[in-house]
C-alpha positions, 0 to 999 in steps of 0.5 A, spaced: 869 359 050 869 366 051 871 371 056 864 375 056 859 368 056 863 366 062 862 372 066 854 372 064 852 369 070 854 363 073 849 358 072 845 358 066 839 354 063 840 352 057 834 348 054 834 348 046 841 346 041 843 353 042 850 356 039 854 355 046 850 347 046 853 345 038 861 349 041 860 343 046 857 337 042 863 339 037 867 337 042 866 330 042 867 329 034 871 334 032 879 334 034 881 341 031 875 345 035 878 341 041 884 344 040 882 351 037 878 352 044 883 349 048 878 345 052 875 338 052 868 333 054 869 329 060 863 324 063 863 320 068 863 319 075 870 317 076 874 321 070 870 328 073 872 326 079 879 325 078 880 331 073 878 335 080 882 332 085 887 333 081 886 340 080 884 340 072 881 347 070 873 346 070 871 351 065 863 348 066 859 344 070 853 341 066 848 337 069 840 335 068 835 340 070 829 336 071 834 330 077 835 330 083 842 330 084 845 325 087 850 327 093 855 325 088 854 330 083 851 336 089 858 335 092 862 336 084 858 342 084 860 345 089 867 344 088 868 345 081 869 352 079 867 355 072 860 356 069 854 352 071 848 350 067 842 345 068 841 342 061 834 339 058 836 332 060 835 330 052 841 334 050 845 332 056 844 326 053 847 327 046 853 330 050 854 324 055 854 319 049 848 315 052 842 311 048 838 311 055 838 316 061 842 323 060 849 323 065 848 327 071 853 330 070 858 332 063 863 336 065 868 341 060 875 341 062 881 345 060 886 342 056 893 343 059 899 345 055 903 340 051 910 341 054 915 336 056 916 339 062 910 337 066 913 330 066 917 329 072 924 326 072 927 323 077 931 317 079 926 311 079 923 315 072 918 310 067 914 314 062 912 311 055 913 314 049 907 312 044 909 313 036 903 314 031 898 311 034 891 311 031 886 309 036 884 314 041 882 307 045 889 304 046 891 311 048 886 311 054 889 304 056 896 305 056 895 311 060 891 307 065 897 302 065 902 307 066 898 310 072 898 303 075 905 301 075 907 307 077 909 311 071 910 318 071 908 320 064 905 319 056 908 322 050 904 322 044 909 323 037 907 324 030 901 325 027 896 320 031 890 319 035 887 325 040 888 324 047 883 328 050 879 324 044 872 322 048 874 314 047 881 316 050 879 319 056 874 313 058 878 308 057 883 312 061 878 311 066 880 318 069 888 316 069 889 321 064 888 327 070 893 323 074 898 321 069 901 328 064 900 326 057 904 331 052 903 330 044 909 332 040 910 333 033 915 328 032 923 325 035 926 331 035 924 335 041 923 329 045 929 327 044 933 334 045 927 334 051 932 327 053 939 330 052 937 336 057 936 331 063 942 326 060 946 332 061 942 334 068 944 327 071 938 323 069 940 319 064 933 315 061 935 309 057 930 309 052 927 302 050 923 300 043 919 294 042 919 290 036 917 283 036 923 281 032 928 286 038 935 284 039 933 281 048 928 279 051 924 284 056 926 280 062 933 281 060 933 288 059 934 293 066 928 296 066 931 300 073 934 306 072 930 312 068 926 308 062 923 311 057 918 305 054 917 305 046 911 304 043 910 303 036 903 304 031 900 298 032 900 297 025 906 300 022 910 300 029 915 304 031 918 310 025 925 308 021 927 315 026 924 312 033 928 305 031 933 309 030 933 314 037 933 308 041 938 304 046 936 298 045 929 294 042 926 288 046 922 283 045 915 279 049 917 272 047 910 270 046 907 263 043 900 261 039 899 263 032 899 270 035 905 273 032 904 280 036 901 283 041 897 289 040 899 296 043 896 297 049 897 289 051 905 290 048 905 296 053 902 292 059 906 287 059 912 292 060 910 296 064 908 290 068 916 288 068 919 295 070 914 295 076 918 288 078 924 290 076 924 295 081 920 292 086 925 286 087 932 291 085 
């Protein structure tokens, strides 16, 4: 969004699909105009909320022109900042996802830079690290899982699904504001990222899973400074990840499943960490 179309008003009606209505309905299908604009869709109550608590840039506030708002909605106003604009409730529809009723409010959110250094470490550091992934869903649930256990932090490698893809942050359920989630490249900065807080003290073990690992998860120590990594759910973790790892673990499972997927696989461990520490 420009410099000069935020500083013409700061609220706007906008009622016909002009241009600035198709810049913001690309953001829903469209990585490469995400990250070109530097900002991202978020809907619903919770997700907008959190993304304001936790001090998200704001850079615009849609909502219905013709609904009495609800007291929700009247206090997001008037908390969040950037642009304003009431929408004809059919185009907000488009930009809510929604068959039905148009949300009362989208929001458009900044995305945050991709750099390490917005994950905290610290002694008791858990973070998952997710190698390729290709659905934008199991991001969002990982990043929930994180956010529940008590994990301060997701890596995304390689070429993968988006994070601030619209399936992404609705299955985060708005922990991707809690959580810093930063998408790398590939191993190699992650890495020298690990070494600089080896050699500062924080010595992070970083622990693969496979189904076919050399331990089981529950006999892995998972209460020191952790880095959890979860492969493609496909292909699993890269020849480069297997090899970066201090150890690769296994859920012991049984059934006819021979796997778990990647957000349950990630769950699970998260799970064990948390109870680790808890009983340490």
């Amino acid at each position: 969004m420009s410099k000069e179309w935020i500083t013409m008003a700061r609220t706007l009606h906008i009622t016909r699909a002009n241009s600035q209505y198709q810049q913001w309905e690309s953001l829903l299908r469209n990585r490469t105009k995400r990250h070109r604009s530097g900002e991202f869709l978020v809907q619903g109550v919770r997700p907008i909320t959190l993304a304001i608590e936790h001090g998200w840039e704001i850079r615009a506030l849609i909502y219905d022109a013709e609904r009495h708002l609800s007291e929700w909605a009247e206090g997001v106003r008037k908390r969040a900042g950037g642009v304003h604009v009431a929408m004809s409730p059919d185009l907000l529809r488009q930009l809510g996802e929604k068959d039905s009723d148009a949300p009362e409010v989208v929001a458009v959110v900044a995305l945050p830079p991709d750099d390490l250094t917005r994950i905290p470490v610290g002694p008791a550091f858990l973070g998952v690290l997710f190698d390729r992934p290709s659905a934008p869903g199991n991001i969002g649930s990982i990043i929930r899982s994180v956010d529940a256990f008590g994990g301060a932090g997701m890596i995304v490698t390689g070429h993968a699904a988006d994070p601030y893809d619209p399936k992404a942050v609705r299955a985060s359920t708005g922990s991707l504001f809690a959580v810093p989630t930063v998408r790398v490249p590939g191993p190699a900065q992650v890495l020298e990222w690990i070494s600089a807080e080896r050699e500062a003290g924080r010595p992070i073990t970083v622990v693969g899973t496979d189904e076919h690992g050399e331990a089981d998860i529950a006999d892995v120590d998972l209460t020191g400074p952790t880095l959890l990594a979860i492969g493609n759910e496909t292909a699993g973790l890269s020849a480069g990840w297997r090899e970066a790892c201090d150890v690769m673990a296994r859920i012991p499972i049984g059934g006819a499943a021979s796997s778990l997927n990647a957000a349950g696989a990630a769950t699970v461990i998260l799970y064990e960490a948390a109870r680790q520490r808890a009983t340490s």
